[in-house]
C-alpha positions in Angstrom: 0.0 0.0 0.0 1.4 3.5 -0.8 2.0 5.9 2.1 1.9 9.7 1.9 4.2 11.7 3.4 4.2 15.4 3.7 7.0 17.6 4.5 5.8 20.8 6.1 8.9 23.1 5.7 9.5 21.2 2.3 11.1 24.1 0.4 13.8 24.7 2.8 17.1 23.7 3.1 17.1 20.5 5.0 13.5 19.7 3.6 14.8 19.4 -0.1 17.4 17.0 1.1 15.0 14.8 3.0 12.5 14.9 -0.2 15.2 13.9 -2.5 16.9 11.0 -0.1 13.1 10.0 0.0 12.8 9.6 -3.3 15.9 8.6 -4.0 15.1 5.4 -1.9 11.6 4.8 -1.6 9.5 4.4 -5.0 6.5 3.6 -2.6 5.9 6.5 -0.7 4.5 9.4 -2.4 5.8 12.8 -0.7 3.8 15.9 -0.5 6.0 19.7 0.2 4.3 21.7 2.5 4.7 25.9 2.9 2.9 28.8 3.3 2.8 30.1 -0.4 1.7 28.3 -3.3 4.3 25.7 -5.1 5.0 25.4 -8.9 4.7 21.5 -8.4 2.0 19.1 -8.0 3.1 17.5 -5.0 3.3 20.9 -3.5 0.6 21.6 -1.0 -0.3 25.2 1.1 0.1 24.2 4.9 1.2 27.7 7.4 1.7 26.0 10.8 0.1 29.4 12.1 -3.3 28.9 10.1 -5.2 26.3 11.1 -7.4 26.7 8.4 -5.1 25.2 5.8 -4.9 22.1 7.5 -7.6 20.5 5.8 -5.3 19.6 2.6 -3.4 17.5 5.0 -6.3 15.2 5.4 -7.7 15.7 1.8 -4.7 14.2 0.4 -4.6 11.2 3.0 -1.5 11.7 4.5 0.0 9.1 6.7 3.3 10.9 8.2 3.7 14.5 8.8 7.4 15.5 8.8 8.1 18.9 10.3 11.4 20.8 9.1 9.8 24.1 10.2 9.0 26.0 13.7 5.4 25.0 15.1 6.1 26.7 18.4 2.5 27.0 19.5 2.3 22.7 18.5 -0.5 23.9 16.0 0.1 21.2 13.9 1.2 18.3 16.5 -2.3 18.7 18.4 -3.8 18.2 14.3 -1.8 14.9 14.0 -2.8 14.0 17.3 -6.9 14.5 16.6 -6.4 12.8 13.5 -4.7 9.6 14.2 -1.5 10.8 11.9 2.3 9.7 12.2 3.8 12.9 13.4 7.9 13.3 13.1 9.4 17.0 14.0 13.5 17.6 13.8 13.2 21.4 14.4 12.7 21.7 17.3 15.4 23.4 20.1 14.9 22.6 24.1 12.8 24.2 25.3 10.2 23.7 22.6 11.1 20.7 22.4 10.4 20.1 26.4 6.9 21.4 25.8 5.9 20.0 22.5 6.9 16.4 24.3 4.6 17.3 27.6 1.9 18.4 25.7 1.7 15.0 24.2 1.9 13.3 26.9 -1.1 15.8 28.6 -3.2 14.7 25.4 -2.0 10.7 25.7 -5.3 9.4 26.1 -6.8 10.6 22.9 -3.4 8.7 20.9 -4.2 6.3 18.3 -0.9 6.9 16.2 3.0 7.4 16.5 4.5 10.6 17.7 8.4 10.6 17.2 10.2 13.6 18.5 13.9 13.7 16.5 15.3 17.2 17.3 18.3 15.9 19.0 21.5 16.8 17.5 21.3 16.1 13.8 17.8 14.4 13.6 18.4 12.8 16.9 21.2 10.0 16.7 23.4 10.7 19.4 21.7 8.9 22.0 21.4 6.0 19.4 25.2 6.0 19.4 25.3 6.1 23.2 23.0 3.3 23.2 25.6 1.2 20.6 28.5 1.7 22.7 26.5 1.3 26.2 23.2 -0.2 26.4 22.7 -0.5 29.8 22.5 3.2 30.9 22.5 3.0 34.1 26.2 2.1 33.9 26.6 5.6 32.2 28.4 8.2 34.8 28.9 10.5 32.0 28.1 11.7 28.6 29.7 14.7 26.6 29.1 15.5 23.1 32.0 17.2 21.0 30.8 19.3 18.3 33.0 20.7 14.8 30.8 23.1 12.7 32.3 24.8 9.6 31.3 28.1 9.1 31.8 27.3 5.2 28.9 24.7 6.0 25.5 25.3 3.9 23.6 26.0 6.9 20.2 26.8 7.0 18.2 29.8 8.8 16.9 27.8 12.3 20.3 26.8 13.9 21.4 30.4 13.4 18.2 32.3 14.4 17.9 29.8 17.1 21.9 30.9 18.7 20.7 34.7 17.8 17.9 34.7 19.8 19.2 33.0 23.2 22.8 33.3 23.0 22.5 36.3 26.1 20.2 33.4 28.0 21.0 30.6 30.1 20.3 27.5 29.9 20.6 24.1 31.9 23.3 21.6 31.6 23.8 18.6 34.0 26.5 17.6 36.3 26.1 14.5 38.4 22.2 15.1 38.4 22.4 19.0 39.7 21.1 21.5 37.6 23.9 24.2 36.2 22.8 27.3 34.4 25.3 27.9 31.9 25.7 30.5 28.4 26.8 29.6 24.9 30.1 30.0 24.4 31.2 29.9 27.7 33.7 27.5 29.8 36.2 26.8 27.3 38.0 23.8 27.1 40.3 21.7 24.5 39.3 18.8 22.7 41.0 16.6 20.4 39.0 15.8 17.2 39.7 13.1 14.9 39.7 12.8 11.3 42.5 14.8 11.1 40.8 18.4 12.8 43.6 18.0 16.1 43.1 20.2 19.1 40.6 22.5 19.0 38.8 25.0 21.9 35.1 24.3 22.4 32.6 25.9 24.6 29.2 25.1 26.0 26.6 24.5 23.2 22.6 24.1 23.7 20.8 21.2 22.0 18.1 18.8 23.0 20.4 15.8 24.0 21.3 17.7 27.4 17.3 17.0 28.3 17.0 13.7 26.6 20.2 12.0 27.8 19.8 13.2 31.6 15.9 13.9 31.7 14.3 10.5 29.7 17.8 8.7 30.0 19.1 9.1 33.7 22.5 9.6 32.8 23.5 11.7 35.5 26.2 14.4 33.6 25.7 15.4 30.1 27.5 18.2 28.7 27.9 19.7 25.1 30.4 22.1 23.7 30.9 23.3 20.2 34.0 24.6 17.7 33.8 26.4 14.5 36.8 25.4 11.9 37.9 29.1 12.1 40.3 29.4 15.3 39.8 32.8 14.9 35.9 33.0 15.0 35.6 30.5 18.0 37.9 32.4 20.1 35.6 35.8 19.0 32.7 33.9 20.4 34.0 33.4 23.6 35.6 36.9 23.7 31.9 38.3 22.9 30.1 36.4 26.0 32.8 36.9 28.6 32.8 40.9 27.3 29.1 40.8 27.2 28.7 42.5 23.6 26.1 40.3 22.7 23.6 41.8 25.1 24.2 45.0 23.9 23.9 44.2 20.1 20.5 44.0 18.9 18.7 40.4 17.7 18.7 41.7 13.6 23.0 42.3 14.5 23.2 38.9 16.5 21.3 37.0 13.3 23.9 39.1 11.0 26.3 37.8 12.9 25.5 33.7 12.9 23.5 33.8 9.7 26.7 33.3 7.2 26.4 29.9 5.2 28.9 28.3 2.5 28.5 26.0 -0.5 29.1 23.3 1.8 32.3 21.4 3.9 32.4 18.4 6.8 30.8 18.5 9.8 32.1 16.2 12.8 31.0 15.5 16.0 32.1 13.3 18.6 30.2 11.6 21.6 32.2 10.7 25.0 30.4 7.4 26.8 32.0 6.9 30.5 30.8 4.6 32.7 32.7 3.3 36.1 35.4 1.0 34.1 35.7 2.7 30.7 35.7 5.5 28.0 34.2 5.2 24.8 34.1 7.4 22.0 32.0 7.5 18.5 33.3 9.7 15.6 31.2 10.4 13.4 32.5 12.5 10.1 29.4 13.6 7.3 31.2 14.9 4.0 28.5 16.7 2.9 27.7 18.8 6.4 25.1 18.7 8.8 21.6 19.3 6.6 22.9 16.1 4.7 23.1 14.2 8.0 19.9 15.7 9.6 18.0 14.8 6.3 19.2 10.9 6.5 18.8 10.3 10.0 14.5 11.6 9.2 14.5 9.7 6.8 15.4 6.5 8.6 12.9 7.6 11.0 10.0 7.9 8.1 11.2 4.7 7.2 11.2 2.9 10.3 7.6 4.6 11.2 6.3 3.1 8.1 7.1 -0.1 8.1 4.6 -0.5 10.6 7.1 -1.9 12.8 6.2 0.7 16.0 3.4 0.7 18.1 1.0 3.7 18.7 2.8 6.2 21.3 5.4 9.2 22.1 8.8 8.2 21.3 12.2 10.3 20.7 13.9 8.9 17.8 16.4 6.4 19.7 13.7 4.8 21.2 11.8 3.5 17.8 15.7 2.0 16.3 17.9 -0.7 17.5 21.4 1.1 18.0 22.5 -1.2 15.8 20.4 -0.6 13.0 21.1 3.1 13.1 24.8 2.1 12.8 24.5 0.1 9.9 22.6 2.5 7.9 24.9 5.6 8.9 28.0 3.1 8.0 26.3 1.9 4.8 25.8 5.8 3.3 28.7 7.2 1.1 29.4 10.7 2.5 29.0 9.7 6.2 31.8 8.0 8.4 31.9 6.4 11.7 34.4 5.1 13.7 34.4 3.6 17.4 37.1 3.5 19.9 
């Protein structure tokens, strides 16, 4: 039977690379592109998360999955999937959205009759996959950190960088041995040796959803994450910038200016750190083709997985719907990704 996907948030960046790894590997489904202005295509539907109105196309053309690759921060179109029985699978979203998008479903539990997958960990929410290969019993796990190499010559799309615009003067809340520290972005530097030839490199303290998923749903009891741009230079501005507090002076239009940039495209790299009482593991993971490439696959081994029909009706982040190993072999098997263990 042929399953109908739509991607709302289709004609962006990481949307078009989802819609053509789709198609690329699935003759079966048939995959709709959701926006708020008309498209030149007939798979192109008219879907704005903030008009409720337009929803009815979703249901008029049978859709099975909703994907979201755009911001739904009033959960608009979650609450839809949720009165409508439909597979529901968002990678946008940051924390704190992400925190109440996952209580809300769990408030409206009750009325569930389909799968709701939430996937906005770091780059479509694999990390904790990883974590899972290297240690499945989590409860050994003392410690987690995730290492993170971003090229500023990446193609990047606008959400990462409106999303480190518009909190990058707040704090938020990383985890050490269960207790709660408030912390900023760019902030407690430290070095970090990357593979794949990058070498030493200074990182500081980067937001994404895996500090709540790995200590809040996981119970591993510190997670940390810290972050370096390829350009020396530019990471040490960063830090320079938050300890001198210029970015509470400079205005959100300078701060999206100033994180905004995006190149033709280069690596991304990131490394997770598994500790428990007797050892240290580490997974490098190296994606040729940057970090919309990577986000793309890892939806669309989640599409995949939710439509073979495999999972049963409930909330789920991504991890919890895979095998690690499974995850593994497909990120192995793909020819611009690399992963290595240690």
């Amino acid at each position: 039977m042929r399953k109908n996907i739509l991607i709302i948030g289709g004609t962006g960046l990481v949307g078009k690379i989802i819609l053509r790894i789709l198609e690329g590997r699935n003759s079966d489904y048939k995959v709709f592109v959701g926006s708020r202005k008309p498209g030149q295509t007939k798979n192109a539907l008219v879907v704005d998360v903030n008009q409720p109105e337009t929803f009815a196309t979703i249901t008029d053309h049978k859709i099975d999955l909703i994907v979201m690759c755009t911001k739904d921060s009033n959960n608009k179109i979650l609450q839809f999937a949720i009165q409508n029985g439909l597979d529901y699978l968002d990678i946008t979203k940051p924390t704190p959205d992400l925190t109440a998008a996952h209580d809300f479903a769990r408030v409206n539990k009750q009325k569930l009759n389909s799968r709701i997958v939430f996937s906005s960990g770091w780059m479509g929410g694999i990390v904790s996959s990883l974590v899972d290969l290297v240690e499945p019993d989590t409860s050994k796990i003392q410690e987690t950190k995730l290492y993170i190499y971003y090229s500023i010559k990446d193609l990047a799309g606008k959400s990462s960088a409106h999303f480190l615009a518009e909190n990058v003067c707040k704090p938020f809340v990383v985890y050490e041995n269960d207790k709660v520290k408030k912390v900023r972005h760019f902030s407690d530097s430290e070095d970090f040796n990357f593979s794949f030839g990058i070498g030493k490199r200074q990182v500081y303290n980067l937001d994404v959803p895996d500090l709540f998923i790995l200590n809040q749903i996981e119970k591993i009891p510190t997670v940390l994450v810290k972050m370096t741009y390829n350009s020396k230079i530019v990471t040490r501005l960063m830090g320079y910038l938050q300890s001198l507090k210029v970015f509470n002076i400079m205005s959100l239009k300078e701060r999206q200016l100033l994180f905004g940039s995006s190149g033709k495209g280069d690596q991304t790299v990131f490394e997770v750190m598994v500790k428990t009482q007797h050892k240290t593991k580490r997974v490098s993971l190296q994606s040729l083709k940057g970090q919309a490439e990577l986000t793309a696959f890892s939806a669309v081994l989640h599409v995949e997985k939710l439509l073979s029909e495999s999972v049963a009706e409930g909330i789920y982040f991504s991890h919890q719907i895979h095998s690690s190993s499974e995850i593994y072999e497909a990120l192995s098997a793909y020819n611009t990704i690399n992963v290595n263990i240690s």
